[in-house]
GUGUMAR-999769 format. One record per residue: x, y, z of N, C-alpha, C in turn. Coordinates in steps of 0.02 Angstrom, whole numbers, plus 32768, in hexadecimal, padded with zeros to 4 digits. Example, Ala and Ser with C-alpha at 12.3 -4.5 7.8 and 13.67 -1.06 7.14 Angstrom:
BEGIN
82947EE4818682677F1F818682947F5B8186;82827F90816282AC7FCB816582858002818A;
END
This chain:
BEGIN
81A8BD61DDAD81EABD71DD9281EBBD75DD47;81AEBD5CDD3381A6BD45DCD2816DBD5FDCBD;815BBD77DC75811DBD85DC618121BD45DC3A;8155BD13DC3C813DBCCFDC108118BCA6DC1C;80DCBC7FDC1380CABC5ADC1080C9BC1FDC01;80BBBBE3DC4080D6BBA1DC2A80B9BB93DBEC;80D9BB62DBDD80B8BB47DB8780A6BAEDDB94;80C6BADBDBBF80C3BA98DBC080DDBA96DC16;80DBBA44DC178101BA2EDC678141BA07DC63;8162BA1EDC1C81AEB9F5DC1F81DFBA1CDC4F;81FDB9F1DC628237BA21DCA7826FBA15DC92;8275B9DBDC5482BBB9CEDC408305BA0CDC21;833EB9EFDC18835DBA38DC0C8346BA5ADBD6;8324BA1EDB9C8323BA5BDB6182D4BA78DB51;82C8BA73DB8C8268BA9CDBA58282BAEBDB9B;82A0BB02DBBC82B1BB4EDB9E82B4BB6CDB59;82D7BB2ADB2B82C5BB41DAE78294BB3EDAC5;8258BB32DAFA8218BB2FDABE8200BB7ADAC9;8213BBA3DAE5821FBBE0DAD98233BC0DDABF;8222BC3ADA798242BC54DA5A8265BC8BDA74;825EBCC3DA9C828ABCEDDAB682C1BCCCDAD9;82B1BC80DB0782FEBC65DB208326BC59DAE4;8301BC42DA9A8341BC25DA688371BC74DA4B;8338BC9EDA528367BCD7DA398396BCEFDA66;8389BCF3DA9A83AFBCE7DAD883EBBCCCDAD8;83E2BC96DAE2842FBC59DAE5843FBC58DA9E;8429BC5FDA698447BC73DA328495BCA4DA34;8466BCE6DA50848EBD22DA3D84BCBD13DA80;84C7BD08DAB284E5BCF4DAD88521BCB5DAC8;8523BC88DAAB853ABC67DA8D856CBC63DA5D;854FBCB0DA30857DBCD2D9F685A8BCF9DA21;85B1BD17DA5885BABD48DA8A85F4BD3ADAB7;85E3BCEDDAC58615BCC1DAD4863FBCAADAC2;8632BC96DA768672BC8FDA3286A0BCB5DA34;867DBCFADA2986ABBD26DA2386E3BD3DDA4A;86BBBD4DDA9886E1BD5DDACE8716BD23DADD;8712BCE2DAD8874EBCADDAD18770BCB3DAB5;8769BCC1DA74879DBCD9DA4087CBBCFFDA4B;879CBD47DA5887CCBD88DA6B87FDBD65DAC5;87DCBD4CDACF8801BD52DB118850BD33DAF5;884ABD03DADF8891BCE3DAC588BCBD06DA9A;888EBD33DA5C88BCBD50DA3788E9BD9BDA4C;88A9BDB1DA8988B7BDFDDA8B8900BE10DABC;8908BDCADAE38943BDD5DB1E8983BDCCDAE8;897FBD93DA9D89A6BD98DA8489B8BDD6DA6A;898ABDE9DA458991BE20DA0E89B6BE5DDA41;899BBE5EDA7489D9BEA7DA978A25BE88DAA4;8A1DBE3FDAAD8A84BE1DDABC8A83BE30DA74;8A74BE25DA3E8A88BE2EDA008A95BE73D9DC;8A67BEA6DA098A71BED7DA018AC4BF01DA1F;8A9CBEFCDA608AD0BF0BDA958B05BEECDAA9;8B0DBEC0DAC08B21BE75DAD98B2ABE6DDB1B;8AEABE96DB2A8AF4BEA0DB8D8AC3BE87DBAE;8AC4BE5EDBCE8A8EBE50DBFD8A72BE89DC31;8A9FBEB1DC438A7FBEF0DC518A56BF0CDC40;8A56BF13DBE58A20BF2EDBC389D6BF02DBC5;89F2BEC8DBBB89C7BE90DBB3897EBEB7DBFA;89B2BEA5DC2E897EBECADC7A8949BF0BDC78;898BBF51DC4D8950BF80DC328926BF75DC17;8924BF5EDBE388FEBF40DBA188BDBF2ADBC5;88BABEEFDBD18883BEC8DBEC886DBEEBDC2E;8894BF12DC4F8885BF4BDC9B8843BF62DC86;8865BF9CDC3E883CBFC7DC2A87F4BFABDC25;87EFBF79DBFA87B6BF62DBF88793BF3DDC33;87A5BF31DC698786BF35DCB28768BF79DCD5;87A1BF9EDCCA8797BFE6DCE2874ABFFEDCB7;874DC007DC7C8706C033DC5B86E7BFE4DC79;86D1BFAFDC6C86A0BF8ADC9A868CBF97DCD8;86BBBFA8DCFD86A8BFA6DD338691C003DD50;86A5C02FDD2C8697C082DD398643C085DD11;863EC04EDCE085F4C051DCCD85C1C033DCC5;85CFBFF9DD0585B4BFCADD01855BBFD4DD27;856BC003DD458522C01ADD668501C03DDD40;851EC05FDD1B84F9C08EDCE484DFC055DCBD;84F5C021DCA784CDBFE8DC7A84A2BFBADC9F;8496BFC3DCE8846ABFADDD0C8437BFD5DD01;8417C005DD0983F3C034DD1B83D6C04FDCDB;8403C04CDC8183EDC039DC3B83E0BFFCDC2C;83E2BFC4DC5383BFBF84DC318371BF79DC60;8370BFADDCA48337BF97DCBD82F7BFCDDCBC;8312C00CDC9182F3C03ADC8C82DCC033DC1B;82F9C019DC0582FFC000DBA082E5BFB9DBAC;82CFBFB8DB7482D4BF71DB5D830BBF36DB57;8305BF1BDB78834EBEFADB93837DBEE3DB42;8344BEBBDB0B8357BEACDAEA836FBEDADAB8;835DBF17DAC58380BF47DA8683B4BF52DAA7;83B5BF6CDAFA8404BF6EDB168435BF34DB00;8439BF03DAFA8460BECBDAC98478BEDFDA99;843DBEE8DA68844EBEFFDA1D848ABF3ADA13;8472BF68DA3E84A8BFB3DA4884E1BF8EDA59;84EFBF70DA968527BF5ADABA8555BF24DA6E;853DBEFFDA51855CBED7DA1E8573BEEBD9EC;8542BF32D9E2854EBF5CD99E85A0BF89D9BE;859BBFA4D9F785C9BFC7DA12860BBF90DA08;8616BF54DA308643BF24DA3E866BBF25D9E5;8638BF06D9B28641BEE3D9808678BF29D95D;865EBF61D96A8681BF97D95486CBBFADD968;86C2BF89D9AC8714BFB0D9CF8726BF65D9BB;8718BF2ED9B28747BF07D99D8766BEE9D950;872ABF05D9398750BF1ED8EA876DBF3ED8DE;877FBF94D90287AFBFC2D90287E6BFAAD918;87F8BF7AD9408835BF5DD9728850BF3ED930;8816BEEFD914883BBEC7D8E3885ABEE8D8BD;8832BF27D8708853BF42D84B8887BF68D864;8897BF64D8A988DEBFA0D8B7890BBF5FD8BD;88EBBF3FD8CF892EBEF7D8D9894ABED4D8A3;890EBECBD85D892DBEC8D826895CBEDAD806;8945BF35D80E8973BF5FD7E1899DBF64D810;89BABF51D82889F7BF87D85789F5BFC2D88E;89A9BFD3D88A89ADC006D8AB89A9C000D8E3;898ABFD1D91A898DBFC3D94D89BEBFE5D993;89A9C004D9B989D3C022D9EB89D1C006DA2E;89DBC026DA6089D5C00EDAA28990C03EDAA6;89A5C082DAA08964C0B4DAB58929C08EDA84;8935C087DA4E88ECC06DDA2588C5C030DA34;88FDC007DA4888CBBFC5DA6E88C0BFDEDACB;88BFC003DAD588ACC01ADB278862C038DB0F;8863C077DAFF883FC094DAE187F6C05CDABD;8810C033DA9087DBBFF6DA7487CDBFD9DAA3;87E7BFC9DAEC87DEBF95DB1F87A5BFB3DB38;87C0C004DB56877BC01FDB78873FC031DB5C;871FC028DB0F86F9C02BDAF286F0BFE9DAF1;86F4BFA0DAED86EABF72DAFA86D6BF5EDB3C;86E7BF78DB7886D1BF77DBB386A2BF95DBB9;8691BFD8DB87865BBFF3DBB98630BFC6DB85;8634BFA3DB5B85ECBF81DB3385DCBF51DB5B;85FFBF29DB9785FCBF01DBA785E0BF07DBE4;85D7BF46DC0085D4BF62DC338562BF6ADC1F;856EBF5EDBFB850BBF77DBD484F7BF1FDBD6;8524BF16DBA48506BEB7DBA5850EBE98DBDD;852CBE92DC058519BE5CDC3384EEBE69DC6B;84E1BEB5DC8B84AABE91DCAE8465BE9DDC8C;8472BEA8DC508422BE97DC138425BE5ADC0B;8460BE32DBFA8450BDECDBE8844CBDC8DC3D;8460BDE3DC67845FBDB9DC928411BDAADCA9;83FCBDEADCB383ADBDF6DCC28368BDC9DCA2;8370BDBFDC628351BDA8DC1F833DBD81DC3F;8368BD4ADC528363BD01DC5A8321BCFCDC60;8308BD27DCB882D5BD07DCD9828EBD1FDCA8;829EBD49DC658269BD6FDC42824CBD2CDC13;8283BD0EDC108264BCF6DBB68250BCACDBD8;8257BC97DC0F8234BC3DDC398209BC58DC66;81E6BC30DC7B81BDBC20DCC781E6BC24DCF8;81DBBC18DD1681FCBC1EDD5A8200BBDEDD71;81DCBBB1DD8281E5BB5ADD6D8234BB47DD34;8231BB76DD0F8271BB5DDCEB82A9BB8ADCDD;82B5BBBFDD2B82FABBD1DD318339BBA3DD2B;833DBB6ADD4F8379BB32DD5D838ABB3EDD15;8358BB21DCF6836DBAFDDCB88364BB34DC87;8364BB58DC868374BB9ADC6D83BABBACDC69;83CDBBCEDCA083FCBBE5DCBF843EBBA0DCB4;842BBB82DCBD844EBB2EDCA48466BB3ADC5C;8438BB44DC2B8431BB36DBDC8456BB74DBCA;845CBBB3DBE7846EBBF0DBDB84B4BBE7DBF0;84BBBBD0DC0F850FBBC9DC378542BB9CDBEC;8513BB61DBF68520BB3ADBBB8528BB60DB88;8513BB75DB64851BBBAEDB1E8549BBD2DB21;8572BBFCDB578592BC28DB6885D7BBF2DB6B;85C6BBB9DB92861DBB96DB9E8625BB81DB50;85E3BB5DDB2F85EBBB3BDAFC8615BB63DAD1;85FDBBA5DAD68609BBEDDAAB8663BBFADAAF;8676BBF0DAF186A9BBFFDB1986DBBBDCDAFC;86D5BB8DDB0586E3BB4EDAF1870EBB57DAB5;86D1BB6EDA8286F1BB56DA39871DBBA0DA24;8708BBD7DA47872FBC27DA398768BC19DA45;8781BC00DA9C87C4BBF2DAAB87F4BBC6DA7C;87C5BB7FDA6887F3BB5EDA3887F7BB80D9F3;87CCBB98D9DE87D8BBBCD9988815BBEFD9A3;8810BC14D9DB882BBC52D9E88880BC41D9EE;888ABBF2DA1388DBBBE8DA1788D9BBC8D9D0;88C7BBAFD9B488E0BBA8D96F88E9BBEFD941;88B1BC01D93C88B0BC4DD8FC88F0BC77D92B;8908BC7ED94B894DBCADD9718981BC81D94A;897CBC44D95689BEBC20D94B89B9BC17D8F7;8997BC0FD8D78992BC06D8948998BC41D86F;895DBC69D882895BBCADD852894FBD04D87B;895EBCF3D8C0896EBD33D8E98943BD4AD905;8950BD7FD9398909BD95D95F88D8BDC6D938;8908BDE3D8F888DFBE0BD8DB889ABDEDD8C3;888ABDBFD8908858BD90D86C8839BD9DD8C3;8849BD5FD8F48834BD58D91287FDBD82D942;8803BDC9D94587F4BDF9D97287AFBE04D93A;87CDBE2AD8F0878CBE23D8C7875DBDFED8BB;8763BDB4D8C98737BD90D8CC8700BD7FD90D;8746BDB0D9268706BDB2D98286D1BDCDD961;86D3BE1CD94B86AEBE49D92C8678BE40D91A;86A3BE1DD8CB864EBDE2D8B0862CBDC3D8E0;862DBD9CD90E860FBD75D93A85F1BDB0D964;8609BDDBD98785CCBE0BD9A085A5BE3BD990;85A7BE2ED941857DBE5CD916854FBE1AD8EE;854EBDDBD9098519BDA8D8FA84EFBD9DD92C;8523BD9BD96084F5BD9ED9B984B6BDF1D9AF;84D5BE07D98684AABE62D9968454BE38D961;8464BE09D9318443BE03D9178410BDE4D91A;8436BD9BD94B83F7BD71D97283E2BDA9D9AD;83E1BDC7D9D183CABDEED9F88399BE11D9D9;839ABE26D9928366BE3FD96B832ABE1FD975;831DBDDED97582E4BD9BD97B82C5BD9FD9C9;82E5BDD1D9FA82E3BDBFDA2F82AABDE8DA4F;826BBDCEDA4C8228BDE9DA618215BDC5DAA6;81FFBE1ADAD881FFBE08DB1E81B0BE17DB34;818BBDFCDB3E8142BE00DB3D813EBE5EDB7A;80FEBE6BDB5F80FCBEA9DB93811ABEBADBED;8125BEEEDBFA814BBEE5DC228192BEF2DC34;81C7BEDCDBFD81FDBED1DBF68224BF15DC36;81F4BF54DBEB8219BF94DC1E820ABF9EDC52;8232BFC5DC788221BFD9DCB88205C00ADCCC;81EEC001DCFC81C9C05BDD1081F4C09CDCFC;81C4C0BCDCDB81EEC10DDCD68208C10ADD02;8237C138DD108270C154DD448282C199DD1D;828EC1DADD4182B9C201DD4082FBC217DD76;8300C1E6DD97833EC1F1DDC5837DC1B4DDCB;8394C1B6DDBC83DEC1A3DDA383EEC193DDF1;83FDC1A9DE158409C1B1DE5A83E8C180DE88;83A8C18DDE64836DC15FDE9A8388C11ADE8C;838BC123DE3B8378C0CADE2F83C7C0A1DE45;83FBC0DADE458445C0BDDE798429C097DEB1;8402C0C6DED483FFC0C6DF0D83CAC087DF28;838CC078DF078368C049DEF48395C00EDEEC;83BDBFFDDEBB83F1BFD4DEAE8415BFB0DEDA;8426BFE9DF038454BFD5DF3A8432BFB2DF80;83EFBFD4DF8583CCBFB2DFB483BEBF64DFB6;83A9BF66DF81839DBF28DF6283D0BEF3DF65;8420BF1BDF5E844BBEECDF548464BED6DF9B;846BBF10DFCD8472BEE3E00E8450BEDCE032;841DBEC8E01F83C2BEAEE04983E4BE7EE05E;8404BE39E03D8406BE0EE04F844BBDFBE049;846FBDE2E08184AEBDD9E08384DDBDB5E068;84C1BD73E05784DDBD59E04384DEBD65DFE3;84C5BD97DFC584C8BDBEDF8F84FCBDE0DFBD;8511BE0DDFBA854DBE3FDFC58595BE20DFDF;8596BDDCE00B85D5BDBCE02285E5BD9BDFEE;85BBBD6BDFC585D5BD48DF8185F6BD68DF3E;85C6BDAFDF4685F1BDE2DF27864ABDEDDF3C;8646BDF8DF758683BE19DF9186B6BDD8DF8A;8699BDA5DF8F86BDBD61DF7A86EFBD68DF48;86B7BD77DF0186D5BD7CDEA78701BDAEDEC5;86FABDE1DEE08724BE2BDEE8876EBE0BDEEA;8772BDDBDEFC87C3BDB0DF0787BDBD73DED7;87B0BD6ADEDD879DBD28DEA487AFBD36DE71;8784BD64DE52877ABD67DDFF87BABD9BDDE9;87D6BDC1DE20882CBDE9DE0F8856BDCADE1C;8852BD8ADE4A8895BD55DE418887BD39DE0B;8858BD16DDF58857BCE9DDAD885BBD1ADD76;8850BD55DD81885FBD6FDD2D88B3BD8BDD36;88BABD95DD6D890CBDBBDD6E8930BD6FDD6C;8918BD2EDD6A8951BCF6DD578948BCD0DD12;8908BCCEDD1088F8BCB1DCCF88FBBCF2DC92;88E3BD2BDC9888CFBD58DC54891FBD71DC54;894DBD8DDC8C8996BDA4DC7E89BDBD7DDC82;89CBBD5DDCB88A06BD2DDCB08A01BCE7DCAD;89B7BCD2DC6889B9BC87DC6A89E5BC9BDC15;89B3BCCADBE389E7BCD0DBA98A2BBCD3DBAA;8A54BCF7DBD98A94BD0BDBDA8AB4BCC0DBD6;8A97BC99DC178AB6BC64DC2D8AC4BC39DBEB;8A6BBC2DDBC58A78BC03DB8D8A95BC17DB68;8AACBC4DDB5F8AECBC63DB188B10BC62DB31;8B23BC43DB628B7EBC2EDB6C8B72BBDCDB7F;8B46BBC0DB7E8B42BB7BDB838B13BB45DB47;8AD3BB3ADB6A8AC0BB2ADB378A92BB3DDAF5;8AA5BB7ADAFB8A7BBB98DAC48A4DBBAEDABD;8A3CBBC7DA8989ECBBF8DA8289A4BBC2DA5A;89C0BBAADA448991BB68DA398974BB4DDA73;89A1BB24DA898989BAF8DAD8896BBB34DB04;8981BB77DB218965BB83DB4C8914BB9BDB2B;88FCBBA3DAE988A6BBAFDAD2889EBB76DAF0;88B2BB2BDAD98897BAE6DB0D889EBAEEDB40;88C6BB0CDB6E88BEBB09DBB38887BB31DBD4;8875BB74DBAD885EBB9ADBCA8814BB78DBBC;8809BB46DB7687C7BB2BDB5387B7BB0CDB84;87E1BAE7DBAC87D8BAA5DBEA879FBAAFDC16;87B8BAF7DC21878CBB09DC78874ABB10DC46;8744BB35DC0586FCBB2BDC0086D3BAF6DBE9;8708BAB2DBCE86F1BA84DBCA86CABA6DDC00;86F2BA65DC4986C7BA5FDC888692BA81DC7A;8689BABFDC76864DBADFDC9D8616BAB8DC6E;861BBA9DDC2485FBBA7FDBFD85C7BA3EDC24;8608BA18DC4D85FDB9FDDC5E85CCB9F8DCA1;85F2BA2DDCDC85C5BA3CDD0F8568BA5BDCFE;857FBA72DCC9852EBA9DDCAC84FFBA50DC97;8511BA27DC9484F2B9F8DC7984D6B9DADCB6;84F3B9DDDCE4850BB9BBDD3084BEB9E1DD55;84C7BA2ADD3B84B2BA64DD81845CBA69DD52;8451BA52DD0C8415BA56DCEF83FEBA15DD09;8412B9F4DD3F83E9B9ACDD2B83ECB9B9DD9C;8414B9CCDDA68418B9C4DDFD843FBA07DE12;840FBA0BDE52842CBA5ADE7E8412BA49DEB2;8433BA38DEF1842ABA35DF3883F9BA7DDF33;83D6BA58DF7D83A5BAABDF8383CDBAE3DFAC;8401BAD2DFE4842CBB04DFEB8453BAF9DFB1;844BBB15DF70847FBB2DDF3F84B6BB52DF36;849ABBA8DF6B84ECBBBFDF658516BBBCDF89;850FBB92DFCC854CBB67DFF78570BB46DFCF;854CBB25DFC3855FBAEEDF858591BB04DF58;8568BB41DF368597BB65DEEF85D4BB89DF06;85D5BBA5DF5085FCBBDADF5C863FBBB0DF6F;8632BB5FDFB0865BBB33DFB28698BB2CDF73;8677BB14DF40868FBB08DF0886C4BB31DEC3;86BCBB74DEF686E7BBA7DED2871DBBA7DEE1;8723BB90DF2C877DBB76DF3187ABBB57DF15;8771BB29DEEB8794BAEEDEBC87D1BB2BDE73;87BDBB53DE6A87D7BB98DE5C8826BB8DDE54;8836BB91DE9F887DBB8EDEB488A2BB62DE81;8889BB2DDE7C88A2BAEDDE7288DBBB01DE1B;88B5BB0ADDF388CFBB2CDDB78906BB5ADDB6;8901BB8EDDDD8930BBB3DDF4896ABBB4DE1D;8953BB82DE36899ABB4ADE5289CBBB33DE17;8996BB05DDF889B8BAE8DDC489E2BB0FDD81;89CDBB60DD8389FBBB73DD568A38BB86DD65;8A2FBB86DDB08A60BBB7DDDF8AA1BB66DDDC;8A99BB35DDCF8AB3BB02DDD28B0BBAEEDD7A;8B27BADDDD828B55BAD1DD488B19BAB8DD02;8B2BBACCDCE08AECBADBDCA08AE4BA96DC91;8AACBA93DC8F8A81BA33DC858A44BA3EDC5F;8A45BA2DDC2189E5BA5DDC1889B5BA25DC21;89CEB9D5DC418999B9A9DC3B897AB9AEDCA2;89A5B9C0DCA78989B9C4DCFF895FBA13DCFA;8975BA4FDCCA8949BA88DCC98910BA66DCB4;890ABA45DC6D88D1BA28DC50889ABA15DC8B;8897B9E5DCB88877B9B6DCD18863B9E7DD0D;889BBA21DD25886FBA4ADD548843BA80DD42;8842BA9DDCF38823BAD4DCEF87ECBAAFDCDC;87E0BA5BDCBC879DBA40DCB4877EBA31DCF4;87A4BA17DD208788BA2CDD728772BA6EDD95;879FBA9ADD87877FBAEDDD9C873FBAE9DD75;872FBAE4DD3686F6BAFBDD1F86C0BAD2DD24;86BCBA90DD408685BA75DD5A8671BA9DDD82;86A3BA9FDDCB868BBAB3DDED866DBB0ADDF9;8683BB35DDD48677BB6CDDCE8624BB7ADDA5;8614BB59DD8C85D6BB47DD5885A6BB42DD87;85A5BB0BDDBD8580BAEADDF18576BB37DE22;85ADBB63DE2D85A1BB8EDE478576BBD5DE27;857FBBD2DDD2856DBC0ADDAC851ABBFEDDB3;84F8BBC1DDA884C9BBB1DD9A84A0BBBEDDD7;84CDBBA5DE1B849CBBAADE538497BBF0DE63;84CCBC24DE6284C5BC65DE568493BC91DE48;8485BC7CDDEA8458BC9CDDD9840ABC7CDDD7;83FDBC37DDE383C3BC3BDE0383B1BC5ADE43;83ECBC4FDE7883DDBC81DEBE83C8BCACDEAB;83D5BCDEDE8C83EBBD29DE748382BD30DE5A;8388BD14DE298350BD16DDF78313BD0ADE1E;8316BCE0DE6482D5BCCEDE7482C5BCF6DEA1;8306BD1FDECB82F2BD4BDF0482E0BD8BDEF2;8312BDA9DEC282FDBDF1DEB682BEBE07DE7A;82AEBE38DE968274BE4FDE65828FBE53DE23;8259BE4EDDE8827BBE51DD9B8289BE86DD8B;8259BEC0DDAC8278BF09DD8E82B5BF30DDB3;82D2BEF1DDDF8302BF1EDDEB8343BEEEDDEB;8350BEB2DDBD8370BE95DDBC83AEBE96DD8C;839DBECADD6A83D1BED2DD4A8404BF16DD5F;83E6BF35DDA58416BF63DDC28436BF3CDE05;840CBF03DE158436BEC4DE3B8486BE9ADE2B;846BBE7FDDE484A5BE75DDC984EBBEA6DDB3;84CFBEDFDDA0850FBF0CDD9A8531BF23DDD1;8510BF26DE13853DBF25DE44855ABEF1DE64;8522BEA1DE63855DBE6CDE5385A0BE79DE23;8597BE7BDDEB85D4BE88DDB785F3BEA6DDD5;85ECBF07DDE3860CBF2ADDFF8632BF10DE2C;8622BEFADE6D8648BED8DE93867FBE94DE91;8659BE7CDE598691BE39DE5586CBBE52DE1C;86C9BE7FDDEC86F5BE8CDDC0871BBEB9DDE4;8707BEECDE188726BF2FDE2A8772BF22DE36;8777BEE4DE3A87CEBEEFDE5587F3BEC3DE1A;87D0BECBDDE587EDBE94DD998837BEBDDDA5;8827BF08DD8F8860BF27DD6C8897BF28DD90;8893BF44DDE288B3BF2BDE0488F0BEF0DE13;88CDBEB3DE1588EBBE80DE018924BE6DDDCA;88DBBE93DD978923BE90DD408950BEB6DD33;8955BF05DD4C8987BF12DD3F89C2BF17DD88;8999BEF3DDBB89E0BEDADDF289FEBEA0DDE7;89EBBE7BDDD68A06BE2CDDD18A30BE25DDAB;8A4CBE5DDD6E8A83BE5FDD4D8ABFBE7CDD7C;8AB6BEACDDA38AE2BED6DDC78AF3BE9BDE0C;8AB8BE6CDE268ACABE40DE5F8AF0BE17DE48;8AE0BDF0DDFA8B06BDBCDDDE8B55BDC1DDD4;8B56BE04DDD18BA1BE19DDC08BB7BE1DDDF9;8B9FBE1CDE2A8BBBBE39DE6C8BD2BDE4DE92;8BA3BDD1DE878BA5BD77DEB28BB5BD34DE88;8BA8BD4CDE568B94BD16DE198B5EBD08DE13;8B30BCE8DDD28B0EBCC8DDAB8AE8BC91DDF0;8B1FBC58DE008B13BC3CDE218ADFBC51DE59;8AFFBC6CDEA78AE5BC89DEC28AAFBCC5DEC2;8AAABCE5DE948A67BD12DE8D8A30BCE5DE74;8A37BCADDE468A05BC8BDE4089DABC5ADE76;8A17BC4DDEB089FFBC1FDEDF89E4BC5DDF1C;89FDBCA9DF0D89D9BCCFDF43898EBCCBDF1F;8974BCD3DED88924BCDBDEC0890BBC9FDED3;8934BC60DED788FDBC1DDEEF88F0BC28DF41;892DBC46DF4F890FBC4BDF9F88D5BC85DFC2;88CBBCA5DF87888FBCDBDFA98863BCBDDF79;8857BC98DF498811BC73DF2D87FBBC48DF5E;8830BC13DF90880ABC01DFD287ECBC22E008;8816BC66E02B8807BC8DE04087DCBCA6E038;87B7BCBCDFF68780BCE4DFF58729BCB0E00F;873CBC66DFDE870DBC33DFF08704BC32E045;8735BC2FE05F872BBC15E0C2870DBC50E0C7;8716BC9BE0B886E3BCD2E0CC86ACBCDBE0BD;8696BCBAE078865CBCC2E05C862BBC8FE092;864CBC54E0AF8628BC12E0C48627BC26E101;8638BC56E131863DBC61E1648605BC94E181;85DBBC97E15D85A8BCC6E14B854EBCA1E151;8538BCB8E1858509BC81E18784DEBC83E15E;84D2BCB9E11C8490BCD2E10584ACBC95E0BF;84F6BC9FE0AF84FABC6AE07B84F7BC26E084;84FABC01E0CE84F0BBCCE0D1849DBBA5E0D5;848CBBDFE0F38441BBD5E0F883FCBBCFE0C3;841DBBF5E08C83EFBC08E05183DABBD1E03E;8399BBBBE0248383BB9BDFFA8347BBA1DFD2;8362BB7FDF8E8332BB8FDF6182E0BB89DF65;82C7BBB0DF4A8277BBA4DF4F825EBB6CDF2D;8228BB59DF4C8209BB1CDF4281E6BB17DEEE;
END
């Protein structure tokens, strides 16, 4: 799965960093994470501030699901056919650009509805190149002996990343606005473009020539439902990951600007990745060998948060469940992508993951721009307690599945 070579016999978590391609790695990943925390808090404001619609709020962030998800295979098939690590570099250089054009429009005034849609889907499609390049990496720059703790340490960097973006991100809105805030995403993914610069992948990296576009779909896809319990865990997120972004990304901001504010909800949203901080610490040190029973179990815990916003506004009972969601969601990310990393071949793992992605994002937009039109229709209340009830729903289908209960990790 690696052209790396062991260097030593430490197994502990921070054995991955005696690797220089993992530090450039979780580096630029890290900066990547900052950023995207940030923007996530400032960007739902900056359209109420613009607009003052949660409606828009749904386009806005749609858009940028939509170009993710219309090009997310095309960045499968360029990170496994390029050098993964220059695909990064492009993807950060692209990002850092549409989100400096957004800040300076938000500064000056110019800011529109069409101009931040427009910036969203150029932000999606950068995002649509980086992740299944960064996702792929992992298994490039360790041994294979030190996926866990890899994949562990990488998670870590990303929540850590997450962590401090979200709290920076509800302060810089509430202090000095989403504009600063969005530009400073910018900077941060035009530093991530830079540690990626450092990021040397021993021979190998690329993939076999290819001239068919078609084939390597098609290759892709084989690959992706070889094994089943890859394609049902997918179809899982397919509900999952569009109830949690249609309650938390649209109608968790709305809620906190009529209650407790745009401050508290960056801490609330910081919470869940405080957990995962925590679970990553948890999942680098212990992983049952059926892992993704284990991980997939644990996504129900999901609901729980989404209950609680759907509830009369409390942000210390949100607090304590989104640090609970993100334990447990961590425990599941980690066992994931070691599954992922140890079964499928390396040269074709980064057209694996984009149709993972593909599938678990495909119904983001969906979600975001209905959950404004359901909320109005039922209330706030009730649409939030319908997304906790299909985050259980999707878990009992995923577990009902014998290929996910059965899996276990290699020896």
């Amino acid at each position: 799965m690696t052209g790396i070579e062991e260097t030593g016999r430490a197994t502990g978590m921070g054995a991955p960093l005696r690797y220089g391609p993992f530090r450039a790695l979780a580096t630029g990943r890290l900066l990547m994470s900052l950023g995207n925390g940030l923007a996530n808090v400032a960007l739902a404001f900056a359209v109420l501030d613009v607009t003052g619609s949660p409606l828009h709020v749904g386009l806005v962030v749609g858009a940028r699901s939509i170009a993710n998800i219309v090009l997310l295979l095309v960045g499968g098939i360029i990170a496994d056919r390029l050098p993964r690590s220059l695909v990064l570099r492009g993807g950060c250089a692209l990002a850092a650009l549409s989100q400096g054009v957004l800040g300076a429009a938000l500064l000056t005034g110019a800011a529109s509805l069409p101009l931040m849609v427009v910036l969203s889907l150029v932000n999606g499609a950068a995002a649509a190149v980086n992740l299944p390049a960064a996702a792929a990496l992992t298994s490039q720059t360790v041994p294979r002996s030190l996926l866990q703790q890899a994949n562990a340490v990488i998670r870590l960097a990303g929540n850590g990343g997450t962590v401090m973006g979200l709290s920076l991100g509800g302060a810089a809105v509430a202090f000095v606005g989403p504009g600063w805030s969005i530009t400073f995403d910018a900077v941060l993914y035009a530093l991530a473009g830079a540690a990626f610069l450092t990021l040397r992948i021993p021979a190998g990296e690329r993939g076999a020539e290819r001239a068919n576009v078609l084939r390597d779909l098609v290759e892709g896809w084989r690959e992706f439902t070889a094994r089943s319990w890859v394609w049902i865990v997918v179809a899982q997120f397919t509900v999952t990951n569009a109830a949690w972004s249609a309650s938390v990304a649209v109608l968790g901001p709305a809620i906190a600007d009529e209650t407790f504010g745009r401050a508290t909800w960056g801490l609330i949203l910081a919470a869940q990745s405080a957990g995962m901080l925590a679970g990553g610490f948890l999942a680098a040190r212990w992983l049952p060998r059926r892992a993704l029973v284990f991980g997939v179990s644990l996504v129900a815990v999901q609901a729980v948060p989404l209950y609680a916003l759907s509830l009369p506004a409390s942000p210390l009972p949100l607090l304590a469940a989104m640090f609970v969601s993100g334990m447990a969601m961590e425990q599941f990310e980690v066992a994931w992508n070691v599954s992922v990393q140890e079964n499928v071949p390396a040269d074709r793992l980064s057209r694996v993951y984009s149709y993972d992605a593909l599938g678990s994002f495909a119904a983001l937009p969906i979600g975001q721009i209905a959950i404004g039109p359901v909320a109005a229709a039922v209330g706030p209340g009730p649409a939030l307690k319908l997304t906790a009830a299909l985050t259980v729903a999707a878990a009992l289908m995923a577990l009902a599945v014998p290929g996910v209960r059965r899996l276990r990790r290699l020896p």
